[in-house]
Each structure stands twice: as structure tokens, then as C-alpha cells.
C-alpha positions in Angstrom: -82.0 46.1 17.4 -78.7 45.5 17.8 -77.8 48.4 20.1 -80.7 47.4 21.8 -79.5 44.5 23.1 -75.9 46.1 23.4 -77.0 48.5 25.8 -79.0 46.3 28.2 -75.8 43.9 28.2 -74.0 46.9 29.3 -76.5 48.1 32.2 -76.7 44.3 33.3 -72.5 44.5 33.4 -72.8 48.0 34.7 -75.4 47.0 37.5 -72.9 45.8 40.3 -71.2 49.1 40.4 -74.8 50.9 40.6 -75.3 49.4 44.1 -77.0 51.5 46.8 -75.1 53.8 49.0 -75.7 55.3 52.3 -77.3 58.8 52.2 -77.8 59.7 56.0 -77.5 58.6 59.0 -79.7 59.5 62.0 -80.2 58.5 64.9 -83.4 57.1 66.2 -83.4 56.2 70.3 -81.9 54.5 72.7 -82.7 51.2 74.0 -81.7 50.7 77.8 -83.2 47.3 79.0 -84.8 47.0 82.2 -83.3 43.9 83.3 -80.0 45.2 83.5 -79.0 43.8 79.6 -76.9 46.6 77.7 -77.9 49.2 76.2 -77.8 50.2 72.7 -78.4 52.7 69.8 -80.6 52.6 66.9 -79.9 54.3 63.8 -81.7 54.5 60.7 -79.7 54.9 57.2 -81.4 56.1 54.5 -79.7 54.7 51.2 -79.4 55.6 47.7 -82.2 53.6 46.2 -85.3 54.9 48.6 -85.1 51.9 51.2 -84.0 52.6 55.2 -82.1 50.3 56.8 -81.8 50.3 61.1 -77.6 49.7 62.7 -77.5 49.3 65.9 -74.4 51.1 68.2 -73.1 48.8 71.2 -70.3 49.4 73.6 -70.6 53.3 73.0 -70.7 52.9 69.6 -67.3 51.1 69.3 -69.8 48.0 67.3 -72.2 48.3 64.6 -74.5 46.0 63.6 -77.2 45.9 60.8 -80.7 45.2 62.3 -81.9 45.3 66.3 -79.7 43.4 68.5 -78.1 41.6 66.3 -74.8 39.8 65.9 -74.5 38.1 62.6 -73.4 41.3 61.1 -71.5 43.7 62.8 -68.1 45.7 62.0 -65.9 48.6 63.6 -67.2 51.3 61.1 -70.4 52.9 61.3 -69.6 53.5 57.3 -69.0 50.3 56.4 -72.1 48.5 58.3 -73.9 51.2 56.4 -72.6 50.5 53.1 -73.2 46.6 54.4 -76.7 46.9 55.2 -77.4 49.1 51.7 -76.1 46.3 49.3 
């Protein structure tokens, strides 16, 4: 019983580090607004844990964000608003 509970202490401490990763990234289609707005790239990530996840590319892909048109979170990296958007 013991190691029991010893074990599912140690994959509750572990579980942090286990976080989903990204495993692809593809690209899905452009968006190019008809009243003149920007336009932008959708891409879907695929992570580690099953789920997909869409970044979107503005100002030719110089900004990534996680979701459609959005601006809460966005970085410089396609990688790292991957990794971002997996957690």
C-alpha cells in the first residue's frame, strides 16, 4: 500500500514536466478580409496529448498568436506560441 501511494505522489510531482508539446504544425488558409482589414494565417498545431490548437500568423508571420484574431496572446516565435497554446 505504501508504494501505492509513493508512486501516485510521484506522478502528481512528475505531472508538470509531462505537459503537452507541439507535434506539427500546418497550415490551414488564409484569411484576407474584404473590407480592406489585414490579412492573416491560420495554423493548426497538433500537440502531444491528442488536442489541436489554431495560431494565427500576422504581419507576414513576424506575430503569432494563439486563437483567430486574437491579441491577448501573442509572441515573436511560432515555437513558443505553440508550446503556449499546448500547456
Amino acid at each position: 500500500m505504501k508504494r501505492l501511494i509513493y508512486l501516485a505522489t510521484a506522478c502528481l510531482l512528475m505531472q508538470p514536466c509531462l505537459a503537452a508539446q507541439p507535434d506539427k504544425i500546418n497550415f490551414a488558409y488564409k484569411v484576407a478580409p474584404l473590407l480592406g482589414g489585414p490579412s492573416y494565417r491560420i495554423y493548426i498545431v497538433r500537440c502531444s496529448d491528442g488536442t489541436k490548437k489554431e495560431l494565427t500568423s500576422w504581419d507576414k508571420s513576424k506575430k503569432w498568436c494563439i486563437g483567430k484574431e486574437s491579441e491577448k496572446s501573442c509572441s515573436d516565435s511560432q515555437m513558443k506560441a505553440a508550446t503556449t497554446a499546448c500547456k
